[in-house]
C-alpha positions in Angstrom: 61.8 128.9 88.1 64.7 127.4 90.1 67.5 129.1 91.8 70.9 127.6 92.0 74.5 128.6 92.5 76.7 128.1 89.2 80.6 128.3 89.7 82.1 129.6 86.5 85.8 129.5 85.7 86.8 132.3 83.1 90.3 133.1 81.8 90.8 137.1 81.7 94.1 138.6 79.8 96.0 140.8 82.6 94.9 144.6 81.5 98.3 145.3 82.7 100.3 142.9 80.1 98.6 144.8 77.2 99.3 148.3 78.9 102.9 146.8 79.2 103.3 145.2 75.6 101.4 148.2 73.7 104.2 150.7 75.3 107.0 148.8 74.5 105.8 148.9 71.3 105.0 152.6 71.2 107.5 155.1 69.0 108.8 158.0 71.1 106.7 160.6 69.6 103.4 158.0 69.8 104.5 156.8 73.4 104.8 160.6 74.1 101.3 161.6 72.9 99.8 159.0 75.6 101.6 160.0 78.3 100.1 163.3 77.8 97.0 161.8 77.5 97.2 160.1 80.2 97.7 163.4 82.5 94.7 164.5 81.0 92.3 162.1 82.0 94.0 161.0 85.1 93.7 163.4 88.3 95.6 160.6 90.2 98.5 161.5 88.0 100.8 164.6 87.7 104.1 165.9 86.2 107.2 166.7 87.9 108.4 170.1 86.5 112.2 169.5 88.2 114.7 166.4 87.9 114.7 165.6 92.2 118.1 164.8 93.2 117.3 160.6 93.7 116.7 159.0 90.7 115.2 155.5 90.6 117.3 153.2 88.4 116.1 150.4 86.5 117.8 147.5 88.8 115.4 148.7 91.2 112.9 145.8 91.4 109.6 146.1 89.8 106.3 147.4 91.7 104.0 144.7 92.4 100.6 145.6 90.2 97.3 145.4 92.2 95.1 142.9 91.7 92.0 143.6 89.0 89.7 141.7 92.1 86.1 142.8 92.7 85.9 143.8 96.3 82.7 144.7 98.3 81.5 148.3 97.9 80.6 148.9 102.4 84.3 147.2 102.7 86.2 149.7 104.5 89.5 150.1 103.4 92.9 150.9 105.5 93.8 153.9 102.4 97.3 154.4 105.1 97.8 150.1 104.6 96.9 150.8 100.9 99.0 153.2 99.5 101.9 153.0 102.1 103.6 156.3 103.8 106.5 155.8 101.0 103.8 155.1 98.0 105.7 158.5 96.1 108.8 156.6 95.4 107.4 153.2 94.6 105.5 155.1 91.9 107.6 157.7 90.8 108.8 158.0 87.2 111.7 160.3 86.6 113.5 160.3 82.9 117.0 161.3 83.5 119.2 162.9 80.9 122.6 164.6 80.0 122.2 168.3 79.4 125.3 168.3 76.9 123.6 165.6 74.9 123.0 167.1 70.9 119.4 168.4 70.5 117.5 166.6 67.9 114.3 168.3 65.7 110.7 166.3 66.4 108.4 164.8 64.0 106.1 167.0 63.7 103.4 164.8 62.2 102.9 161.0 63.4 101.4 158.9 60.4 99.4 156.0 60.8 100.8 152.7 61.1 99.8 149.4 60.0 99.4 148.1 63.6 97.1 151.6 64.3 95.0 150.6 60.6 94.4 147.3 62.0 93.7 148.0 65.3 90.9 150.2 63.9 89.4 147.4 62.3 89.6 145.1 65.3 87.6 147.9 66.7 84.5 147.7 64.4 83.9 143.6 65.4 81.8 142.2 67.7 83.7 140.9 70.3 84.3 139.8 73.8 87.1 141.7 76.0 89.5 138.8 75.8 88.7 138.2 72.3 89.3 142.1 71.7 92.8 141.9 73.9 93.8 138.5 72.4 93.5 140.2 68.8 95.4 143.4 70.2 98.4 141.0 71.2 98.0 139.3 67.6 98.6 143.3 66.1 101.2 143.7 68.4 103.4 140.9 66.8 102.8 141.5 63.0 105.8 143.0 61.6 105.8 146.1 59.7 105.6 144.3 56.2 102.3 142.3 57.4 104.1 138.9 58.8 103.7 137.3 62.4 106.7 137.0 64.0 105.8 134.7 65.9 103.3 131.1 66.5 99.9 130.5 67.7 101.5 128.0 70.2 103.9 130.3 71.7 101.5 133.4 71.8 99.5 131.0 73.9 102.2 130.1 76.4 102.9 133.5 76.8 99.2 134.7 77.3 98.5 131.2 79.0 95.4 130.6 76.6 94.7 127.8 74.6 96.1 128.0 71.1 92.8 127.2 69.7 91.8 130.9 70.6 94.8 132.7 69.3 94.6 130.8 66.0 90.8 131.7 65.6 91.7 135.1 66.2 94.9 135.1 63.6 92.3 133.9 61.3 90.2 136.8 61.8 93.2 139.3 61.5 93.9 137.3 58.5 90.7 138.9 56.7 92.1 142.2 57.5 93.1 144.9 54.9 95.2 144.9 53.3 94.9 141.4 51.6 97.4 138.7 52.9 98.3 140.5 56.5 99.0 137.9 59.8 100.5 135.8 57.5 103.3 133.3 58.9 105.0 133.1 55.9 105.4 133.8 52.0 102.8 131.4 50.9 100.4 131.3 53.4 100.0 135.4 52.7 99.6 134.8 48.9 96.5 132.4 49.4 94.9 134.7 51.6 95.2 137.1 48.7 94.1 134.9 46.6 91.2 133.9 48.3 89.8 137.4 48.9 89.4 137.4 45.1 87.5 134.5 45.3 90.4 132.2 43.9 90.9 129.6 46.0 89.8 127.3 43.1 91.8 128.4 40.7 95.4 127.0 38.7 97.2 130.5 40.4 95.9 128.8 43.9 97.3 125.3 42.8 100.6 126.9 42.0 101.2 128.5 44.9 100.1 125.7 47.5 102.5 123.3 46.1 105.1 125.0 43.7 106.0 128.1 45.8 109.3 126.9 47.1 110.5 125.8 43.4 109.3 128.8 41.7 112.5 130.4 41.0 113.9 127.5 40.1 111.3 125.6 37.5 110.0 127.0 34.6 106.5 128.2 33.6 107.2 125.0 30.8 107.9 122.7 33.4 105.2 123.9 35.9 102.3 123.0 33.4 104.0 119.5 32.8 104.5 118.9 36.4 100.4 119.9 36.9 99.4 118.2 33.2 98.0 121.4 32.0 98.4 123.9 29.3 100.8 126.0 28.6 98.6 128.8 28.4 96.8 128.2 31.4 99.9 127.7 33.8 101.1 131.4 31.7 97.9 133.2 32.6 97.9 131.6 36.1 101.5 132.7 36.4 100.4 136.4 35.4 98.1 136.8 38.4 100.7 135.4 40.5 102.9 138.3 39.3 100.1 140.7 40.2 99.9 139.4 44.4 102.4 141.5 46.9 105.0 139.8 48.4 104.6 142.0 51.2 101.4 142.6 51.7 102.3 146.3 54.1 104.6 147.2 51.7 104.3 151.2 50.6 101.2 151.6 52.3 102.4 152.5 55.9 106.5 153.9 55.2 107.6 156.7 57.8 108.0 159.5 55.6 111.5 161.4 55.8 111.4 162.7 58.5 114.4 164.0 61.5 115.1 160.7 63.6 114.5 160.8 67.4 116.7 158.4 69.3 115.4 156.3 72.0 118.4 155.3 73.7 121.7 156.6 73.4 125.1 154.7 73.6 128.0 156.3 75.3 131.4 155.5 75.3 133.4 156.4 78.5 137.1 155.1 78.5 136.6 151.7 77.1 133.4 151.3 78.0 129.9 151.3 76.8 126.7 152.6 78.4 123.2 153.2 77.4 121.3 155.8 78.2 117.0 156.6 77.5 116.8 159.5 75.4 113.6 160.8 77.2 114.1 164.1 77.8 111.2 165.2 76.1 108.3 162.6 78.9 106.6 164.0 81.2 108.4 162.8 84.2 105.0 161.2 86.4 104.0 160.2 89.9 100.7 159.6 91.8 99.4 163.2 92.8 100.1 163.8 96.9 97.1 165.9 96.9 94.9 163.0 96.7 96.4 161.5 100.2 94.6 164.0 102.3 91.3 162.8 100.9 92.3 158.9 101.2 93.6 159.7 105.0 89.5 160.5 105.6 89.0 156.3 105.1 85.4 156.1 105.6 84.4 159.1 105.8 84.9 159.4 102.1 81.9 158.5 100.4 81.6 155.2 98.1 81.3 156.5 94.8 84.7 158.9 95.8 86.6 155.8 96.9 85.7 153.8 94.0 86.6 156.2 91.6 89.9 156.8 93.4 90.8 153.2 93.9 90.2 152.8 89.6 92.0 155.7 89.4 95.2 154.7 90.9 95.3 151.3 89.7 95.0 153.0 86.5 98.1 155.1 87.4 100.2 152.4 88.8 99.9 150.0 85.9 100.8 153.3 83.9 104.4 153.9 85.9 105.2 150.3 86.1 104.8 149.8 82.2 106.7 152.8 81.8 109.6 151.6 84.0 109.5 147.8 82.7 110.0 149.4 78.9 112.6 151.0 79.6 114.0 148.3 81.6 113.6 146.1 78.8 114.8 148.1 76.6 118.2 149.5 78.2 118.6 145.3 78.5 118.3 144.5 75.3 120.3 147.6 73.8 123.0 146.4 76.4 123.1 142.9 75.2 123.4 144.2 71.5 126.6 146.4 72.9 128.1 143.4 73.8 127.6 141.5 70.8 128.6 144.0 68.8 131.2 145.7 70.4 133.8 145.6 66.9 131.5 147.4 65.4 131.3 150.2 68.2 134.8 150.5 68.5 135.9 150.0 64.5 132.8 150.5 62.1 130.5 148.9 60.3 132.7 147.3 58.5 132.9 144.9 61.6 129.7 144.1 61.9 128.5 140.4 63.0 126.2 138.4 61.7 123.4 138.4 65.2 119.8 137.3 65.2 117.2 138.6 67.6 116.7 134.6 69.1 120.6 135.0 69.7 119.6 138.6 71.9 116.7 136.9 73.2 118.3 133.8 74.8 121.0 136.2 76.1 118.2 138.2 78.4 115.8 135.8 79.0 112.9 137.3 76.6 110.5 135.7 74.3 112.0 136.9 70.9 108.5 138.3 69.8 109.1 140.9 72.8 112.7 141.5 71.2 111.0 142.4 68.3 109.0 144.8 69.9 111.8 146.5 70.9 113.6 147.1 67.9 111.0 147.6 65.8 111.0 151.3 64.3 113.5 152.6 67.8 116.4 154.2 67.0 119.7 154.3 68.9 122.6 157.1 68.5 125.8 155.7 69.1 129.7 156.8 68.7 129.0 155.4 64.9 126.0 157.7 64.3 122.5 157.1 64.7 120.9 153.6 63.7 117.6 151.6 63.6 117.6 148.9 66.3 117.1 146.7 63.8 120.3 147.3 62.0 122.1 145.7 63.9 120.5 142.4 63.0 121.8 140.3 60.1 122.2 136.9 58.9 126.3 135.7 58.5 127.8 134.5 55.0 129.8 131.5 55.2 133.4 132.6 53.9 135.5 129.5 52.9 137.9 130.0 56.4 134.9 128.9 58.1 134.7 132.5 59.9 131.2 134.5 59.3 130.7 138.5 58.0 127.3 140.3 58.4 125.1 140.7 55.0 125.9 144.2 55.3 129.3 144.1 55.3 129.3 141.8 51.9 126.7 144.7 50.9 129.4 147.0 52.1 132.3 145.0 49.9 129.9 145.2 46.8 129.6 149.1 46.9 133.5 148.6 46.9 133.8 146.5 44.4 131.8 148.9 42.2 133.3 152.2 43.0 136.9 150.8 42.3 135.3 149.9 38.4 136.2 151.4 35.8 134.0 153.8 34.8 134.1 152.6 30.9 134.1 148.6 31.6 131.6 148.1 34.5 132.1 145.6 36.8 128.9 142.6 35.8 127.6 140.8 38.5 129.3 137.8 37.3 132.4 139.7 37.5 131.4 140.9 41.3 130.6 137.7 41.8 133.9 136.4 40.7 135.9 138.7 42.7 133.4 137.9 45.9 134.5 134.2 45.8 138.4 135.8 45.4 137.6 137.2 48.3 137.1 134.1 50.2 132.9 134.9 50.3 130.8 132.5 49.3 128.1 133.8 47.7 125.6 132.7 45.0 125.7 134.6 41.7 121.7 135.8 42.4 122.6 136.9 46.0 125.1 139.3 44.2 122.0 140.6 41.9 119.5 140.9 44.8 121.8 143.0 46.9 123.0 145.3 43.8 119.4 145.8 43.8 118.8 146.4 47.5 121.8 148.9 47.3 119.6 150.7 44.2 122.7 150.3 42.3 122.1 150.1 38.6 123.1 147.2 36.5 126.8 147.5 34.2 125.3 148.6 31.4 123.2 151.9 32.9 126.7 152.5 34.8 129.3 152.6 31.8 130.8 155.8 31.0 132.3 157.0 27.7 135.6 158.4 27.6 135.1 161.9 25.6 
């Protein structure tokens, strides 16, 4: 036997940046249900039962986050030094609110989500801690119908990992249920669904790896001349084509209809805008004072005691600080939005533009996967009514001016078009298509189908009306 001294360099994910991301991702009733918890299991940590007089804004600058650093257990500790004589207000979270602000009905039941079936999956494997947080980031930026919204490489940069890692772990996500989730795109997801049926040798497989983008376009004729086979063969292959899900989250994880809590609320004062966090319902938190008398005894607490404590507090501080930065983030990027969209706040929805989360994300200096956390399933209430975050993201159709209108407000111009018909000659959609391009919208005749359909508007001839 031989001893020796072996240095080791190991890369460990920040516990604090998945706290931080998994809250900003968090639904108000879900994000509620952990602060809770959190009180529970945390005697560091208490609630505030009155609204004190200072609030803490969110220009404030962020806490610094202790270090996760082993220390040596007979090291004694300055707790005064540590915590600080002003260590209440550092780590104090207060929600502030309006009393005159309308009173909304709660959920009453929170259903499982895609990211919450997956994450219970991740759970069941065999793997190391950064392997186990790496895949929780992975969850974290799959969107609701089953795609990553984002790349291996810039998951990496943002984690400071090597991409080899993330993409081993997308791979692994990518066996998940259901079939052809952590997909980046339309056809990767159908060849993971068709090879979890064991397919990947198949004419279907062939198809979709090199005819996917022409599909709507060629025939079923032309696809089995293009590949020299049968006619038959390229039909049947066609058929279980038909029989893979576009969306591979689709139906499976849908919100039920249920009463719609805002997260942040837009208020318009003179001619201006502001937004506000719709928290009134959190726990409003800070680090429990109780515990200073024990830390003021220094080393006369015992080791276990001070151990405990220390975890304990890190524990709560990382809990306060993610709290604060997500709803820092997210008053910034509701703000941003305001200002993009202003027309629309002061005229409708019929002026609407066309915005992209990349525009919102190079405007505040995010990555746009951490845009997309924010919008995704948060809800704003606004002069206009109450909206999902993510209505207020569309892409713009060219009109022949040169200007740009929002996909919804063509969508808007279509339910127009159609309730001006008359009820005994129903407008076709070549005929919506024609007056579209009237219009100065240019639009292909398809386009005008698909959003019909999106609008679950029924075709002319299920709308025509008899005179009596």
């Amino acid at each position: 036997m031989k001893l020796g001294l072996q240095l080791r360099l190991q890369q460990k994910l920040a516990p604090q940046l998945i706290q931080s991301l998994k809250m900003l991702q968090m639904p108000m009733l879900k994000l509620e249900q952990t602060l809770r918890h959190e009180l529970s299991v945390n005697p560091l940590l208490e609630e505030v039962e009155t609204i004190e007089s200072e609030e803490k804004t969110d220009d404030e600058p962020e806490v610094d986050i202790l270090k996760n650093e082993e220390s040596d257990p007979d090291e004694k500790v300055d707790w005064e030094t540590f915590l600080g004589d002003d260590y209440e207000d550092d780590y104090h979270y207060k929600s502030t609110y309006d009393k005159s602000e309308e009173e909304y009905e709660r959920a009453p039941v929170l259903q499982k989500t895609l990211y919450d079936h997956m994450l219970e999956q991740l759970s069941f494997l065999k793997l190391s801690e950064e392997e186990h947080q790496i895949g929780e980031y992975i969850l974290g930026n799959i969107s609701p119908k089953g795609y990553l919204v984002c790349t291996a490489e810039e998951m990496a940069g943002e984690l400071k990992l090597p991409a080899e890692k993330i993409q081993k772990m997308i791979g692994l996500i990518q066996t998940f249920d259901p079939p052809g989730v952590g997909a980046h795109d339309l056809r990767e997801s159908l060849l993971i669904q068709l090879k979890e049926r064991g397919l990947e040798d198949s004419i279907a497989y062939r198809i979709v790896d090199q005819y996917i983008s022409v599909l709507d376009k060629k025939s079923i004729l032309q696809i089995s001349r293009s590949m020299g086979i049968p006619f038959e063969k390229a039909q049947q292959a066609m058929d279980v084509i038909k029989t893979l899900s576009p969306t591979p989250a689709y139906g499976r994880f849908e919100d039920s209809a249920a009463p719609v809590t805002p997260d942040l609320v837009v208020e318009q004062i003179d001619d201006q805008y502001f937004v506000y966090h719709n928290d009134r319902n959190f726990p409003r938190l800070r680090i429990n004072p109780n515990y200073r008398q024990l830390l003021r005894k220094g080393n006369n607490t015992g080791k276990d005691t001070k151990k405990y404590v220390r975890e304990k507090l890190e524990q709560a501080r990382w809990l306060l600080n993610s709290i604060n930065q997500r709803r820092s983030t997210m008053k910034r990027v509701m703000e941003a939005i305001v200002d993009e969209q202003k027309e629309f706040f002061d005229r409708g929805a019929a002026f609407l533009r066309p915005l992209i989360m990349e525009d919102i994300a190079r405007r505040v200096d995010m990555n746009i996967a951490t845009v997309s956390r924010v919008v995704n399933g948060k809800y704003v209430q606004t002069p206009q009514g109450v909206f999902e975050l993510r209505y207020f993201f569309n892409t713009g159709i060219s009109r022949t001016d040169g200007d740009e209108m929002s996909k919804r407000h063509v969508k808007t111009r279509i339910e127009e078009i159609i309730k001006s018909e008359n009820p005994e000659k129903p407008y076709s959609d070549q005929e919506i298509f024609r007056v579209l391009q009237k219009d100065g919208i240019n639009l292909a005749r398809r386009t005008v189908t698909k959003y019909r359909e999106e609008l679950k508007i029924q075709p002319a001839r299920f709308r025509k009306r008899v005179a009596n």
